[in-house]
MILUM-183370 format. One record per residue (C-alpha): residue in one letter; x, y, z. Coordinates in pm, 1 decimal, always signed. Last residue first. Example, Ala and Ser with C-alpha at 12.3 -4.5 7.8 and 13.67 -1.06 7.14 Angstrom:
% MILUM-183370
rest_east_north_up
S_+1367.0_-106.0_+714.0 $
A_+1230.0_-450.0_+780.0 $
//
This chain:
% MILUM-183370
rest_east_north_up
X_-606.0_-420.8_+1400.4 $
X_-369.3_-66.0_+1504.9 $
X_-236.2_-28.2_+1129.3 $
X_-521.1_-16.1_+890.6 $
X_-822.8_+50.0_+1132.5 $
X_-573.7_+352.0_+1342.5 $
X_-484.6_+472.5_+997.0 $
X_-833.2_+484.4_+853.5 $
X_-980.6_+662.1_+1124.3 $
X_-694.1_+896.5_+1131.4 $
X_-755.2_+982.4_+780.7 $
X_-1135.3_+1011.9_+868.3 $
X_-1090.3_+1258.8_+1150.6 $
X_-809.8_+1481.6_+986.9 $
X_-1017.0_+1521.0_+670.2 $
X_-1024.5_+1398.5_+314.0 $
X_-884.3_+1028.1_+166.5 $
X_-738.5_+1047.2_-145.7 $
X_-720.8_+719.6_-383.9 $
X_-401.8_+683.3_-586.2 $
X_-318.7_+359.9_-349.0 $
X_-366.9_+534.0_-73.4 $
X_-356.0_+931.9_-93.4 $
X_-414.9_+1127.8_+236.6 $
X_-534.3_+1504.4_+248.4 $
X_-463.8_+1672.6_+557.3 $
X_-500.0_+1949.4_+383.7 $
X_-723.3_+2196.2_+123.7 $
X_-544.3_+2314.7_-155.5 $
X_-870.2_+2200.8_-412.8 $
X_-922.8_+2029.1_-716.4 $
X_-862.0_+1691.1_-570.9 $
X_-591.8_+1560.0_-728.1 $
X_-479.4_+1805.5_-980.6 $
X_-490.2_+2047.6_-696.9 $
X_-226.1_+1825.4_-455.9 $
X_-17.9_+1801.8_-723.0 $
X_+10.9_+2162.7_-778.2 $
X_+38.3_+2208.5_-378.0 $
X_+327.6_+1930.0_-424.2 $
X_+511.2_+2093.4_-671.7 $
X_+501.4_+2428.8_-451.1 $
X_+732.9_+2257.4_-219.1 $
X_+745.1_+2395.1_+126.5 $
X_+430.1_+2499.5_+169.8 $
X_+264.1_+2202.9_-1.4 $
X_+417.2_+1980.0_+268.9 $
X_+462.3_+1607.5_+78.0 $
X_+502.9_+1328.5_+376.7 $
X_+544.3_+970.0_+238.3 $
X_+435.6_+796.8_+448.8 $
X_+539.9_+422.0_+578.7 $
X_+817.4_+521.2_+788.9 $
X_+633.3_+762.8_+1056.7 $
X_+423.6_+452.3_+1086.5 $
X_+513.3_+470.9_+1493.7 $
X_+114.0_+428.4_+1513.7 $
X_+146.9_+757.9_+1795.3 $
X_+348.9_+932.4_+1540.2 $
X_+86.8_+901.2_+1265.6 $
X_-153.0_+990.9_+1479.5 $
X_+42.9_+1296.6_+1616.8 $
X_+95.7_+1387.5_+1173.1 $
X_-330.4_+1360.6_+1135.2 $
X_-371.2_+1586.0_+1438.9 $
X_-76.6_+1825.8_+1276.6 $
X_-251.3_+1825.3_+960.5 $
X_-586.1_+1932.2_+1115.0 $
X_-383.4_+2186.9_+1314.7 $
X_-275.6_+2356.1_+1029.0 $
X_+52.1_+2571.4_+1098.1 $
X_+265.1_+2219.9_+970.2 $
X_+142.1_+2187.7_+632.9 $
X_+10.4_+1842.3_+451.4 $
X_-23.4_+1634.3_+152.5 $
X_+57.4_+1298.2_+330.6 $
X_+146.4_+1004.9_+83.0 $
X_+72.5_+671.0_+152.2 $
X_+133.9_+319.4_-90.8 $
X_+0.0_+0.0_+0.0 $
//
């Protein structure tokens, strides 16, 4: 399964999404794209979803929206 993290670190939704992640210890298993560090990834980020807004989680190609439901399916994937 491939992750990847479109995230900032000011956004408190992100930053609930990147204590999860810590918490799992899955630090390894994402990889973490901040859009305001590399404008490639905000680009990226828009093509995906049409929009700039993060946490937005990509499994498999698929994005997942929203600090609760990312760490819903994180906790599911990796915790069970």
């Amino acid at each position: 399964m491939q992750l990847e993290l479109y995230f900032y670190n000011e956004c408190g939704y992100s930053q609930s999404v990147l204590n999860c992640i810590t918490n799992l210890r899955i630090g390894e298993e994402i990889i973490r794209k901040n859009i305001r560090e590399n404008a490639d990834y905000e680009k990226e980020l828009v093509a995906l979803c049409g929009v700039k807004t993060v946490p937005v989680l990509v499994v498999d190609g698929k994005p997942i929206s929203g600090s609760e439901e990312i760490n819903q399916f994180l906790v599911k994937s990796f915790l069970d």
